[in-house]
LOTOR-365589 format. One record per residue: x, z, y of N, C-alpha, C, O in turn. Coordinates in pm, whole numbers, padded with zeros to 5 digits, always signed. Atoms other than C-alpha are relative to their C-alpha. Layout:
BEGIN
XZYXZYXZYXZY...
//
This chain:
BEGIN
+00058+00041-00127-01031+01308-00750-00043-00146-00010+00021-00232-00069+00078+00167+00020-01249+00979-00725+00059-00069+00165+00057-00026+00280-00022+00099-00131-01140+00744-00463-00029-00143-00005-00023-00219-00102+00067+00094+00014-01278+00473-00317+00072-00094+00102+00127-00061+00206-00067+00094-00035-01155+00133-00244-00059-00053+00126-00182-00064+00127+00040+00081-00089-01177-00043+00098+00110-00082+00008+00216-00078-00054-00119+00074-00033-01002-00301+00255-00023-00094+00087-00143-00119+00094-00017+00058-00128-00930-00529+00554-00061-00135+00019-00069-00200-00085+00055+00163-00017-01076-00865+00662+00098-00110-00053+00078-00212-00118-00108+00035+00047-00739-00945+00622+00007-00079-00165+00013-00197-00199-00039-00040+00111-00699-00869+00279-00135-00091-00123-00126-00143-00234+00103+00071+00064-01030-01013+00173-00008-00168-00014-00058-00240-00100-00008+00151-00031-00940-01368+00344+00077-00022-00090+00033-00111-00163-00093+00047+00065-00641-01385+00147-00053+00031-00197-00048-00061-00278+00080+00014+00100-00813-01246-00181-00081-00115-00056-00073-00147-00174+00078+00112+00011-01069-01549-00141+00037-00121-00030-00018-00208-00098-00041+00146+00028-00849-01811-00116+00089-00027-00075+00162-00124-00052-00054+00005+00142-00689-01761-00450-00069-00017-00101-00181+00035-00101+00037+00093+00140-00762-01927-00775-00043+00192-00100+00001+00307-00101+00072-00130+00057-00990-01693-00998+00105+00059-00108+00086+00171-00155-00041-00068+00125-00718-01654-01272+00059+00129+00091+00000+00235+00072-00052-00027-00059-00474-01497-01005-00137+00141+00095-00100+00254+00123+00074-00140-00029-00802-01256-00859+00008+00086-00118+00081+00185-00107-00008-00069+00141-00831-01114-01202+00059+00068+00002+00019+00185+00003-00113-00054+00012-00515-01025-01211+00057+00147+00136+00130+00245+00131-00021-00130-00127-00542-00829-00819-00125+00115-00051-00125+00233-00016+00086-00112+00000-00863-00669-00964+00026+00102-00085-00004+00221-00082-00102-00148+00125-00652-00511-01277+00033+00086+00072-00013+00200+00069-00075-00091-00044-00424-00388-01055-00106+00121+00105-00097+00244+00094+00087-00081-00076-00696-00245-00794-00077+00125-00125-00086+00248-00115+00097-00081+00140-00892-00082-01113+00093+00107-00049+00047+00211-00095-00123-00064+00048-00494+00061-01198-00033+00117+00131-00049+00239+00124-00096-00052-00129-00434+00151-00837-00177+00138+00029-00160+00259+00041+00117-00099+00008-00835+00339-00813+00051+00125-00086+00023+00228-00025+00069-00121+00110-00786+00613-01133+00159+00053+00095+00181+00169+00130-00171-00089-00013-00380+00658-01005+00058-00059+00116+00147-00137+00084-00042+00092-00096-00303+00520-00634+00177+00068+00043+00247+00028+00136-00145-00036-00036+00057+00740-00662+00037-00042-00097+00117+00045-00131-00060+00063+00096+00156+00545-00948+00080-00062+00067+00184-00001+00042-00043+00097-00076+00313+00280-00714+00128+00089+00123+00112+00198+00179-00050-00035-00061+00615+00306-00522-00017+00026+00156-00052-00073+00221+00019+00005-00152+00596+00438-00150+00084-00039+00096+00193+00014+00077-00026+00073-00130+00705+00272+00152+00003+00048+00115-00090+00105+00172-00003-00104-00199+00840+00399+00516-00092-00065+00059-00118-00181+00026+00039+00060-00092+00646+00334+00762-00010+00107+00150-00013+00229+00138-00059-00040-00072+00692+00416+01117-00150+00106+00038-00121+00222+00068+00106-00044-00025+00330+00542+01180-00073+00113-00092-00123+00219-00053+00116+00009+00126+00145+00609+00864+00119+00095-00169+00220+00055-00228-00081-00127+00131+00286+00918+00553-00025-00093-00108+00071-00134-00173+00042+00016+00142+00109+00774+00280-00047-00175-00015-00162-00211-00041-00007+00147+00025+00176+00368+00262+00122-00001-00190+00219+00052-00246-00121-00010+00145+00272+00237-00092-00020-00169-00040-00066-00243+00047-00020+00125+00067+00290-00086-00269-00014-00079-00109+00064-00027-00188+00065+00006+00124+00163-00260-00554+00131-00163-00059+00148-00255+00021-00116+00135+00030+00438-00558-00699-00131-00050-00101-00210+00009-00175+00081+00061+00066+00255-00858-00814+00034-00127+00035+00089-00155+00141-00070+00123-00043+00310-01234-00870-00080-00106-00010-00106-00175-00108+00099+00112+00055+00075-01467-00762+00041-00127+00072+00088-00157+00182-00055+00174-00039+00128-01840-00779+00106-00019-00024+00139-00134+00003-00086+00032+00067+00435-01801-00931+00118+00070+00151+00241+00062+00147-00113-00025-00096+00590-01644-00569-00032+00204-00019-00130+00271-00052+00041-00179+00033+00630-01236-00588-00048+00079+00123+00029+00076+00220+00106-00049-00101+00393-01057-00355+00000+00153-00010+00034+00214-00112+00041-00159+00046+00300-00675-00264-00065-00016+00078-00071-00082+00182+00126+00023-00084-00001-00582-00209+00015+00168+00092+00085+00258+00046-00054-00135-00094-00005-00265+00099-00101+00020-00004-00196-00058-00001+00096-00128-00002-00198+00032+00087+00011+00095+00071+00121+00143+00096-00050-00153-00063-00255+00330+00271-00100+00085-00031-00216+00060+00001+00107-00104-00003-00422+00641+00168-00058+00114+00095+00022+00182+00160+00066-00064-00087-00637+00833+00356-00105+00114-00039-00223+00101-00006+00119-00077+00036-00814+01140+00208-00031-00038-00110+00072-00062-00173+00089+00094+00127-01032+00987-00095-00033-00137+00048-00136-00189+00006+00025+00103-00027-01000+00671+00080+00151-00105-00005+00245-00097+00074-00081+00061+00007-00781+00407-00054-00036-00138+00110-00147-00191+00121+00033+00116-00083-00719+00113+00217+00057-00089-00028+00174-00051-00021-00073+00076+00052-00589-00218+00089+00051-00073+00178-00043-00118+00244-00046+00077-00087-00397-00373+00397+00022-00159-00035-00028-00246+00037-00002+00162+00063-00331-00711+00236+00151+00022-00058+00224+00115-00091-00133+00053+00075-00045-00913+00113+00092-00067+00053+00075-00165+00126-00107+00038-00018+00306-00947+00138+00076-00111-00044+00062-00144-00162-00086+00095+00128+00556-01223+00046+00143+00069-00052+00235+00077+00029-00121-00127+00049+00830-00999-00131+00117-00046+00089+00196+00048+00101-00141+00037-00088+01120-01169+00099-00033+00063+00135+00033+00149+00193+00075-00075-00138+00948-01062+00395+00071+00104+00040+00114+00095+00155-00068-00129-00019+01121-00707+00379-00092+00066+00078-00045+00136+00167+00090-00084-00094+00801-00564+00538+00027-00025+00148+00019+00067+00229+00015-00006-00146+00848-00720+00870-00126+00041+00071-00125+00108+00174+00087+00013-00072+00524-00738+00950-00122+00144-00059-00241+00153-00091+00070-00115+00105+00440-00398+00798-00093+00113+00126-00199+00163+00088+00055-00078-00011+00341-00179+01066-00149-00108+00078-00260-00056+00090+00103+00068-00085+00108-00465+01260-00141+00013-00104-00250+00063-00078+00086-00032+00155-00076-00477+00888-00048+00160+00002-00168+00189-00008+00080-00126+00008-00125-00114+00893-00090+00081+00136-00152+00187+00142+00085-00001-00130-00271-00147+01260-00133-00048-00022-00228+00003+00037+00127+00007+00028-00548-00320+01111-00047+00046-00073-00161+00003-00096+00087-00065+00074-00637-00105+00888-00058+00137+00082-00150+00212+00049+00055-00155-00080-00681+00190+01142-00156-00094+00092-00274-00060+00087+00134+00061-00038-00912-00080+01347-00051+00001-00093-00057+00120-00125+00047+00010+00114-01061-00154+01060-00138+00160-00071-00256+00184-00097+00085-00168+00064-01163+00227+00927-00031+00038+00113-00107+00127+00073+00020-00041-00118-01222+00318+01311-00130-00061+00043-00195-00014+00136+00143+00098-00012-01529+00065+01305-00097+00021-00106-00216-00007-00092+00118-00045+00090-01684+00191+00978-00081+00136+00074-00195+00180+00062+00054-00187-00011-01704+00554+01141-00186-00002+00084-00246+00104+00103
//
């Protein structure tokens, strides 16, 4: 199955304002997370079946990046700071429903 990457305003702001070695390194994993997006461990969430997580360390602090699948549509929610414990996990997956609710 081919699936195709979107992702949040969010997710793009914070993409941008990282140093190019450190994009590189999110576009591996996106290029990983495209051919195999159940590779990655999954994540409760109170709303949403199919949230998962990508571990990654940029700037030297450890980060996950949140996903949710949807059909053949992978959605990147943005990024976590791994201490966090997903507080702010389901507000993040609120914008991704705005978000895909505005492409339609």
């Amino acid at each position: 199955m081919d699936f195709e990457l979107v992702s949040t305003s969010f997710f793009r702001e914070q993409f941008e304002s990282l140093l190019m070695g450190e994009r590189q390194k999110i576009q591996k994993r996106l290029i990983l997370l495209k051919e195999n997006p159940f590779r990655n461990k999954s994540i409760y969430s109170k709303k949403f079946g199919r949230v998962f997580r990508v571990r990654i360390e940029i700037e030297k602090i450890e980060k996950r990046i949140i996903y949710v699948i949807f059909g053949s549509k992978i959605a990147i929610a943005g990024m976590t700071n791994r201490g966090d414990n997903y507080k702010d996990l389901e507000e993040l997956l609120e914008k991704v429903i705005k978000e895909l609710n505005s492409y339609k």
